[in-house]
Biopython code that builds the backbone (N, CA, C, O; Angstrom):
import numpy as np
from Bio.PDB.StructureBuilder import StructureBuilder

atoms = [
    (1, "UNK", "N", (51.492, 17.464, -46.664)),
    (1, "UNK", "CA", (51.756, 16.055, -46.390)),
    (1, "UNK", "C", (51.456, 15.798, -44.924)),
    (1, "UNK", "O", (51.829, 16.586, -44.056)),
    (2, "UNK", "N", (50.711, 14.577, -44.627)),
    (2, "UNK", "CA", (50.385, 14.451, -43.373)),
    (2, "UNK", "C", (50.335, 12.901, -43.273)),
    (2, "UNK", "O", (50.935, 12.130, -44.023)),
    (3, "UNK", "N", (49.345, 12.481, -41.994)),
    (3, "UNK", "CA", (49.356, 11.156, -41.706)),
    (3, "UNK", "C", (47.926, 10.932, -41.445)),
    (3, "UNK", "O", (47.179, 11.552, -40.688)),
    (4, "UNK", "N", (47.695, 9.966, -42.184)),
    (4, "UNK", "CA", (45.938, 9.608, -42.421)),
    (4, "UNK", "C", (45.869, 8.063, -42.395)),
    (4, "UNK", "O", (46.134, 7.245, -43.275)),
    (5, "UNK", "N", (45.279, 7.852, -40.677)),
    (5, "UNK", "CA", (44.502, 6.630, -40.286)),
    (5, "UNK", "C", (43.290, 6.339, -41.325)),
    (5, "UNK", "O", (42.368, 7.139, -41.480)),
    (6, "UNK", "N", (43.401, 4.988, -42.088)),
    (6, "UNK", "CA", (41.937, 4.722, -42.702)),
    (6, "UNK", "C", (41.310, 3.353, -41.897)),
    (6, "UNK", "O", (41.993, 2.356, -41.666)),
    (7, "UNK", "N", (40.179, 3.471, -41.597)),
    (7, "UNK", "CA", (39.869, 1.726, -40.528)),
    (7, "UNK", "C", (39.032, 1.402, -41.562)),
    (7, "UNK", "O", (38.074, 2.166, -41.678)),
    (8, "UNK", "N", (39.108, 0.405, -42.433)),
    (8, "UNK", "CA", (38.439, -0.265, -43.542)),
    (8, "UNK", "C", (38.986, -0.020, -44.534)),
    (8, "UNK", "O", (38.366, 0.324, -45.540)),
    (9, "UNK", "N", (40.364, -0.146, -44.487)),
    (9, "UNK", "CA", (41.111, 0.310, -45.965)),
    (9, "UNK", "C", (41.083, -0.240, -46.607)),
    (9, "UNK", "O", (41.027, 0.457, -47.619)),
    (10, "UNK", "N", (41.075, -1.723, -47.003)),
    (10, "UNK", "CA", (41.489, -2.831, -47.189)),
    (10, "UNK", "C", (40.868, -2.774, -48.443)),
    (10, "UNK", "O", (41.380, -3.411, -49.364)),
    (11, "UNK", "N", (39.532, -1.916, -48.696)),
    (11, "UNK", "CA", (38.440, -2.608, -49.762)),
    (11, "UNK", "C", (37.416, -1.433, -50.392)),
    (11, "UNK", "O", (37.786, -0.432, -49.778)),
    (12, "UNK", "N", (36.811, -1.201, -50.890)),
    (12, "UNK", "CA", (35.986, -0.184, -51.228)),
    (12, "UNK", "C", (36.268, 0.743, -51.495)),
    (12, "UNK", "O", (36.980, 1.092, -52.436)),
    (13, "UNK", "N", (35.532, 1.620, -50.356)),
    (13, "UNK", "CA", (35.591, 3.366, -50.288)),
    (13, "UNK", "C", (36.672, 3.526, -49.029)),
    (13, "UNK", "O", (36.698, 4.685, -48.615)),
    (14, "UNK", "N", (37.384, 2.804, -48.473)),
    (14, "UNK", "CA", (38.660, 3.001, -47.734)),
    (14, "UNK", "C", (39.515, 2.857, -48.578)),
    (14, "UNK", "O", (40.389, 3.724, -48.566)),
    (15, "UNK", "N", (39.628, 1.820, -49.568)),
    (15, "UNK", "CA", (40.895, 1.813, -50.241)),
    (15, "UNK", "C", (41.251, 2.556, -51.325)),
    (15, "UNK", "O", (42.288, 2.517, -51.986)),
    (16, "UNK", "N", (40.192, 3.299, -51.448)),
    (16, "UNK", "CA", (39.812, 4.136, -52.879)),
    (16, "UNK", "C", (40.654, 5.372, -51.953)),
    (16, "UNK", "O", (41.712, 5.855, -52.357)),
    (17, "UNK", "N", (39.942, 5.817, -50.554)),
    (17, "UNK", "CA", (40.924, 7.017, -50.001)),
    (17, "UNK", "C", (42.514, 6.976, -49.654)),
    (17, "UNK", "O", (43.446, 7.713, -49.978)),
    (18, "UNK", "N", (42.410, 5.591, -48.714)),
    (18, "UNK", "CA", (43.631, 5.415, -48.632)),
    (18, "UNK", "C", (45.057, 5.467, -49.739)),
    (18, "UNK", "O", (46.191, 5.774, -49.371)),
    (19, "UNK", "N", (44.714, 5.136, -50.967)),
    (19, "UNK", "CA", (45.535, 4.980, -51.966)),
    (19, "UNK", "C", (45.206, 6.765, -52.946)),
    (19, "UNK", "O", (46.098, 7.335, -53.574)),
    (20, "UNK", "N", (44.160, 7.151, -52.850)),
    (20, "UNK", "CA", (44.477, 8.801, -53.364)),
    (20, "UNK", "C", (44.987, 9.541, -52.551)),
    (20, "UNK", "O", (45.455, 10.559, -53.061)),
    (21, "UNK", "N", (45.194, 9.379, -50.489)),
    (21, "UNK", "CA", (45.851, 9.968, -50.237)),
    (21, "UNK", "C", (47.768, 9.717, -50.320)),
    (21, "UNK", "O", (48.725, 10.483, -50.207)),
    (22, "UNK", "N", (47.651, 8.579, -50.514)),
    (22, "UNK", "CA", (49.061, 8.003, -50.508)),
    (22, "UNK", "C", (49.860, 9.190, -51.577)),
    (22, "UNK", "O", (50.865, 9.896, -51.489)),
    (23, "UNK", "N", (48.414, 8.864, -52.964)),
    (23, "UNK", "CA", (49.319, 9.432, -54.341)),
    (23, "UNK", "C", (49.417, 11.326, -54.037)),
    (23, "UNK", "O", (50.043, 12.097, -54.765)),
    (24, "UNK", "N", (48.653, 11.713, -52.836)),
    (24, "UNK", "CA", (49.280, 13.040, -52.663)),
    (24, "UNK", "C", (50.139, 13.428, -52.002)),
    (24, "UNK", "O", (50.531, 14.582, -51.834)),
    (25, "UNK", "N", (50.668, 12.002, -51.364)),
    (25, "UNK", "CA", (51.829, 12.651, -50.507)),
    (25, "UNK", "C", (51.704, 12.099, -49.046)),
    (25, "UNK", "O", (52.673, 11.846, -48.331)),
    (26, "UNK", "N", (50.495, 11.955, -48.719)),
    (26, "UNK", "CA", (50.154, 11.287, -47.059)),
    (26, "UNK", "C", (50.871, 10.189, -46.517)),
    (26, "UNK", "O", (51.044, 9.230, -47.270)),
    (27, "UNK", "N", (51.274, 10.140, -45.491)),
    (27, "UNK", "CA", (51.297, 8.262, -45.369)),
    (27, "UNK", "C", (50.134, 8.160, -44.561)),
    (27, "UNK", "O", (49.780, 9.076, -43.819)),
    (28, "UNK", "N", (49.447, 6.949, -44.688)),
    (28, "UNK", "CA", (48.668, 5.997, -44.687)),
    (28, "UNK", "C", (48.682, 5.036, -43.762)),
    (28, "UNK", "O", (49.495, 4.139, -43.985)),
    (29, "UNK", "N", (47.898, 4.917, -42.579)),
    (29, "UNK", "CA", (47.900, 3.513, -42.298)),
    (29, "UNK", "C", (46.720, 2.996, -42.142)),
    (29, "UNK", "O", (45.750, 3.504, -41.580)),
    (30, "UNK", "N", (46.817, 1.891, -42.688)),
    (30, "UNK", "CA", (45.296, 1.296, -42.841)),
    (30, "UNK", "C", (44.974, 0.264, -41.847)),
    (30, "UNK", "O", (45.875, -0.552, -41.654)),
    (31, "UNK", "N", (43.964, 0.125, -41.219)),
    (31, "UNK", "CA", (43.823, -0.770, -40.463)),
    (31, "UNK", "C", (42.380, -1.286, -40.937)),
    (31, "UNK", "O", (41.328, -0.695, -41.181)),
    (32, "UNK", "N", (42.930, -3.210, -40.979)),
    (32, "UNK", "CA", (41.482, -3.979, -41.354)),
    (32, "UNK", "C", (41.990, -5.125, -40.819)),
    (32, "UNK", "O", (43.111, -5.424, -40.407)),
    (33, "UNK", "N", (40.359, -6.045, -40.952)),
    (33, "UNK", "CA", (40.538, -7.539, -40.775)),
    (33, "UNK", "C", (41.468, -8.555, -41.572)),
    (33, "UNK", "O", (42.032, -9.567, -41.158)),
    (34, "UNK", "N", (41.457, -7.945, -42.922)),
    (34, "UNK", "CA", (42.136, -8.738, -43.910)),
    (34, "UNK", "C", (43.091, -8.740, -44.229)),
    (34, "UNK", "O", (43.422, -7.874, -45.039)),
    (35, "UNK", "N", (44.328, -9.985, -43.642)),
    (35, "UNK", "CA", (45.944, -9.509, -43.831)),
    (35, "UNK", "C", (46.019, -9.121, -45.170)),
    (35, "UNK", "O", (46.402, -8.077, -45.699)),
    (36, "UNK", "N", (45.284, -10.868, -45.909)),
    (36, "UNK", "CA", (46.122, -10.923, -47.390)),
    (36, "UNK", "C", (45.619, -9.689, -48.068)),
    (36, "UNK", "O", (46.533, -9.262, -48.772)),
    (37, "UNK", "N", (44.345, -8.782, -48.175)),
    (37, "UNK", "CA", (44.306, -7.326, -48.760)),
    (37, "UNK", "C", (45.259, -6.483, -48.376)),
    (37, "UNK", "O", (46.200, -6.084, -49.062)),
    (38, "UNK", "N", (44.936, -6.140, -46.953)),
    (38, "UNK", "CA", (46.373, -5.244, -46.577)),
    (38, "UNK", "C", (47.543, -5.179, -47.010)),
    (38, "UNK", "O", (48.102, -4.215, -47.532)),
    (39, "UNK", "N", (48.168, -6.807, -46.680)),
    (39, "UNK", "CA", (49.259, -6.662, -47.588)),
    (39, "UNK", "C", (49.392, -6.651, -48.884)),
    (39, "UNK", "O", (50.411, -6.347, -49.504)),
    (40, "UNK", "N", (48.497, -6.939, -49.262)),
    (40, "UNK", "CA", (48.343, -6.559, -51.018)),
    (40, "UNK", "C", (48.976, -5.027, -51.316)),
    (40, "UNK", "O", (49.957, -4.624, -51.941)),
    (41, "UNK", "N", (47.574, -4.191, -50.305)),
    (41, "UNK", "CA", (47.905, -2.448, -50.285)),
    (41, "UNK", "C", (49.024, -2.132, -49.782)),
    (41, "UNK", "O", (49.522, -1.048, -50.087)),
    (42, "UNK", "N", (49.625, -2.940, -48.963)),
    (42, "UNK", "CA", (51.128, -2.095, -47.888)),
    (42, "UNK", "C", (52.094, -1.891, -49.159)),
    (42, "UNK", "O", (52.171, -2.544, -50.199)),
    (43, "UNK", "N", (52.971, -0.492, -48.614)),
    (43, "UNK", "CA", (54.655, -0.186, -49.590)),
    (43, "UNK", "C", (54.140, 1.020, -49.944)),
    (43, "UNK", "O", (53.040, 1.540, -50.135)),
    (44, "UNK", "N", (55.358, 1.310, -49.970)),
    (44, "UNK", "CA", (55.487, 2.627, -50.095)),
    (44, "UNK", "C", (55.178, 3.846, -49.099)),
    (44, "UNK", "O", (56.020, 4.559, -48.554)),
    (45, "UNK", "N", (54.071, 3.911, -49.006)),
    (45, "UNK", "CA", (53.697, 5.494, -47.916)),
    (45, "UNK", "C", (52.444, 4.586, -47.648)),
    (45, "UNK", "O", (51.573, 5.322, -47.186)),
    (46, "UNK", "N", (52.073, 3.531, -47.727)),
    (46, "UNK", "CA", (50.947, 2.731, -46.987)),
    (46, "UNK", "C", (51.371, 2.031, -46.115)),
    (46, "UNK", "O", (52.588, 1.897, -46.250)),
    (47, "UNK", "N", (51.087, 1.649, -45.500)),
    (47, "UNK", "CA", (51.807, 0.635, -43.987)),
    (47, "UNK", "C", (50.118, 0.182, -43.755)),
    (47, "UNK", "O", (49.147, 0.934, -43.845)),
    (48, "UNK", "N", (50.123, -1.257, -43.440)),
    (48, "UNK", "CA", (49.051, -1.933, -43.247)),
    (48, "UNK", "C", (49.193, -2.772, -41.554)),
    (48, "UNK", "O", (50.064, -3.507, -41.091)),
    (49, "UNK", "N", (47.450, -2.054, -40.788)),
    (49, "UNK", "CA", (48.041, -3.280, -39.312)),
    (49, "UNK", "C", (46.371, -3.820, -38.963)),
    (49, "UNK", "O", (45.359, -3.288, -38.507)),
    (50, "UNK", "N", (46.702, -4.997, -39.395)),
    (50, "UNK", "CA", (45.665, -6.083, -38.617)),
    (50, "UNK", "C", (45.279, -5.971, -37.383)),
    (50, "UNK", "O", (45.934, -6.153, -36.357)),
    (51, "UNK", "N", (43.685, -5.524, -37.575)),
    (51, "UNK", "CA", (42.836, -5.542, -36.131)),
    (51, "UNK", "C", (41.442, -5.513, -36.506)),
    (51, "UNK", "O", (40.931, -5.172, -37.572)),
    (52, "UNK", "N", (40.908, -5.944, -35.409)),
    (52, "UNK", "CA", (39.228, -6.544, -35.102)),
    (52, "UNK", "C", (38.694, -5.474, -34.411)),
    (52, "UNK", "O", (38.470, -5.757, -33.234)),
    (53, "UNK", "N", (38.342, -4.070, -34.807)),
    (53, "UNK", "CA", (37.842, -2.887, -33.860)),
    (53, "UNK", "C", (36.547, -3.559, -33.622)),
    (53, "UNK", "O", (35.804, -2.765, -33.044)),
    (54, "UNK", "N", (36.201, -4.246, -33.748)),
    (54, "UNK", "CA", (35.008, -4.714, -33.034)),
    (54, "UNK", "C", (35.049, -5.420, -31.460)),
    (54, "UNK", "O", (34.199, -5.883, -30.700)),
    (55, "UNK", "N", (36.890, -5.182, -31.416)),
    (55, "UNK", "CA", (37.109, -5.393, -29.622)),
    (55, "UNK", "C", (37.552, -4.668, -29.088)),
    (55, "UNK", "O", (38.709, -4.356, -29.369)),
    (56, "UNK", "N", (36.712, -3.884, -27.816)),
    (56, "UNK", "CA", (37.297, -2.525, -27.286)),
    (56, "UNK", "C", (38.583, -2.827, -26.909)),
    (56, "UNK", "O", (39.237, -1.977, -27.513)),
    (57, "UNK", "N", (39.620, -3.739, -26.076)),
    (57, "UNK", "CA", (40.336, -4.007, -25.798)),
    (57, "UNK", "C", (41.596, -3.813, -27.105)),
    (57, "UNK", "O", (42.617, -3.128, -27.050)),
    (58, "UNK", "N", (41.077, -4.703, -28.280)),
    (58, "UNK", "CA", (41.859, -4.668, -29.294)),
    (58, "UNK", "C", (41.901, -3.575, -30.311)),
    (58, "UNK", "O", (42.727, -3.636, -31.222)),
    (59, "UNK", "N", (41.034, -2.544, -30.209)),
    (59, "UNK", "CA", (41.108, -0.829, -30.173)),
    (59, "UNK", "C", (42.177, -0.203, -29.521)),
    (59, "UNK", "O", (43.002, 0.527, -30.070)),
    (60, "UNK", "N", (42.132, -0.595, -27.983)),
    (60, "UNK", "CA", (42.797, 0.313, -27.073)),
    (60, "UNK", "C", (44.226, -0.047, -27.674)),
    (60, "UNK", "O", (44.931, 0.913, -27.987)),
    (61, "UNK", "N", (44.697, -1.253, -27.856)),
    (61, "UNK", "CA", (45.701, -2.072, -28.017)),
    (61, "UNK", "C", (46.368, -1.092, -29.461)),
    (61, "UNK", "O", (47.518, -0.655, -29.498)),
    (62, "UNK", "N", (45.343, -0.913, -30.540)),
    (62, "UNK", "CA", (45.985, -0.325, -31.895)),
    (62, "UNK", "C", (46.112, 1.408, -31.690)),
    (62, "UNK", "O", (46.674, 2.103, -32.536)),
    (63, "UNK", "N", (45.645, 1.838, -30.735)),
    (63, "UNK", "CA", (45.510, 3.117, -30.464)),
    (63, "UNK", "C", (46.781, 3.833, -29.822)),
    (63, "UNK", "O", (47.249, 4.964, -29.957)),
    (64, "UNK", "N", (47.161, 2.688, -29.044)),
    (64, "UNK", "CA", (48.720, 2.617, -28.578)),
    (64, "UNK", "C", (49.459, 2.850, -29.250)),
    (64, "UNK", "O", (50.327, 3.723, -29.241)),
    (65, "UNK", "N", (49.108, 1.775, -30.212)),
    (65, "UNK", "CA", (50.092, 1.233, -30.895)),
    (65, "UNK", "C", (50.518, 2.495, -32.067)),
    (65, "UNK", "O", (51.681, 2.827, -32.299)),
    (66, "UNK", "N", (49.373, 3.056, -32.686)),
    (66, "UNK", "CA", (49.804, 4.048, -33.561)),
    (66, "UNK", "C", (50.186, 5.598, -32.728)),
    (66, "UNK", "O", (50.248, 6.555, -33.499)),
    (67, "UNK", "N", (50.353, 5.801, -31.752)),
    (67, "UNK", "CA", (50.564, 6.987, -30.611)),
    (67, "UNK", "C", (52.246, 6.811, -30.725)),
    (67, "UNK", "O", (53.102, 7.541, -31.224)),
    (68, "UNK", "N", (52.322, 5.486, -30.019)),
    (68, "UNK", "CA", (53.971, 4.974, -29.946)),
    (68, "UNK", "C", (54.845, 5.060, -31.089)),
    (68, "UNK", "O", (55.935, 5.615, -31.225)),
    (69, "UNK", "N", (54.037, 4.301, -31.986)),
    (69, "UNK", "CA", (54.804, 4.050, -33.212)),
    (69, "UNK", "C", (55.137, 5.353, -34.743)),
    (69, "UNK", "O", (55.275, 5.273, -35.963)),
    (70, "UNK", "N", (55.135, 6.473, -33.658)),
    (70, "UNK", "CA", (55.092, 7.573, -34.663)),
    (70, "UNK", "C", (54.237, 7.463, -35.410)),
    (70, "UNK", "O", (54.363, 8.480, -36.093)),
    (71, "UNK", "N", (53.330, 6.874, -35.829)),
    (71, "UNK", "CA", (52.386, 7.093, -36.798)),
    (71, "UNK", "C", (51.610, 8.247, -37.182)),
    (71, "UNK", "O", (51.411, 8.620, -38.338)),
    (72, "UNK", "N", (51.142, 8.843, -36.005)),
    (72, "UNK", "CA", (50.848, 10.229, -36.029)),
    (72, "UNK", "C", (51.360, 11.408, -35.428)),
    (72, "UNK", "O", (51.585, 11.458, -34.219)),
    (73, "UNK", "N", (51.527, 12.212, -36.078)),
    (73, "UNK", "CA", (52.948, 13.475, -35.497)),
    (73, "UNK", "C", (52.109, 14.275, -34.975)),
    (73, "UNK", "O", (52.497, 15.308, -34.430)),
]
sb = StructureBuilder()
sb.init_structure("model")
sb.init_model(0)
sb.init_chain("A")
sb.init_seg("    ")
for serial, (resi, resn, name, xyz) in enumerate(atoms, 1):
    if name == "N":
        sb.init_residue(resn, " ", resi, " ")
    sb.init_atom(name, np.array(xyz, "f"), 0.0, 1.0, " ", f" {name:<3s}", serial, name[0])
structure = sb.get_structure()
C-alpha cells in the first residue's frame, strides 16, 4: 500500500489507473482541470485537487501542497 499522484486522473488512461490503484489498496490523489470529474472520482482512498499544471507557479503551489499535506510519506 502506498501513495500514487495521478496528473490527468479525471478521464481516460488516468482514471482507469487511478481507480485500479485505489482498488489495491493505494491512496490516490488525482490532480486535473475538471472539478465536476474529480469530484465525481473523490471518496474513499481517492482525494481529488484542482490545478492548471500548465502554470509553473500553479505547479510549485500543488507540489507544496501535496509535501505538506501528507500526501506522500
Amino acid at each position: 500500500m502506498g501513495v500514487v499522484v495521478v496528473s490527468g486522473g479525471t478521464n481516460g488512461m488516468g482514471r482507469a489507473l487511478a481507480l485500479g490503484r485505489a482498488e489495491r489498496g493505494d491512496r490516490v490523489l488525482v490532480l486535473g482541470r475538471s472539478r465536476e470529474r474529480g469530484e465525481a472520482l473523490a471518496g474513499g482512498s481517492i482525494a481529488f485537487l484542482p490545478v492548471d499544471l500548465s502554470s509553473m507557479a500553479e505547479t510549485r503551489q500543488v507540489i507544496e501542497h501535496i509535501l505538506t499535506e501528507n500526501h506522500v510519506v
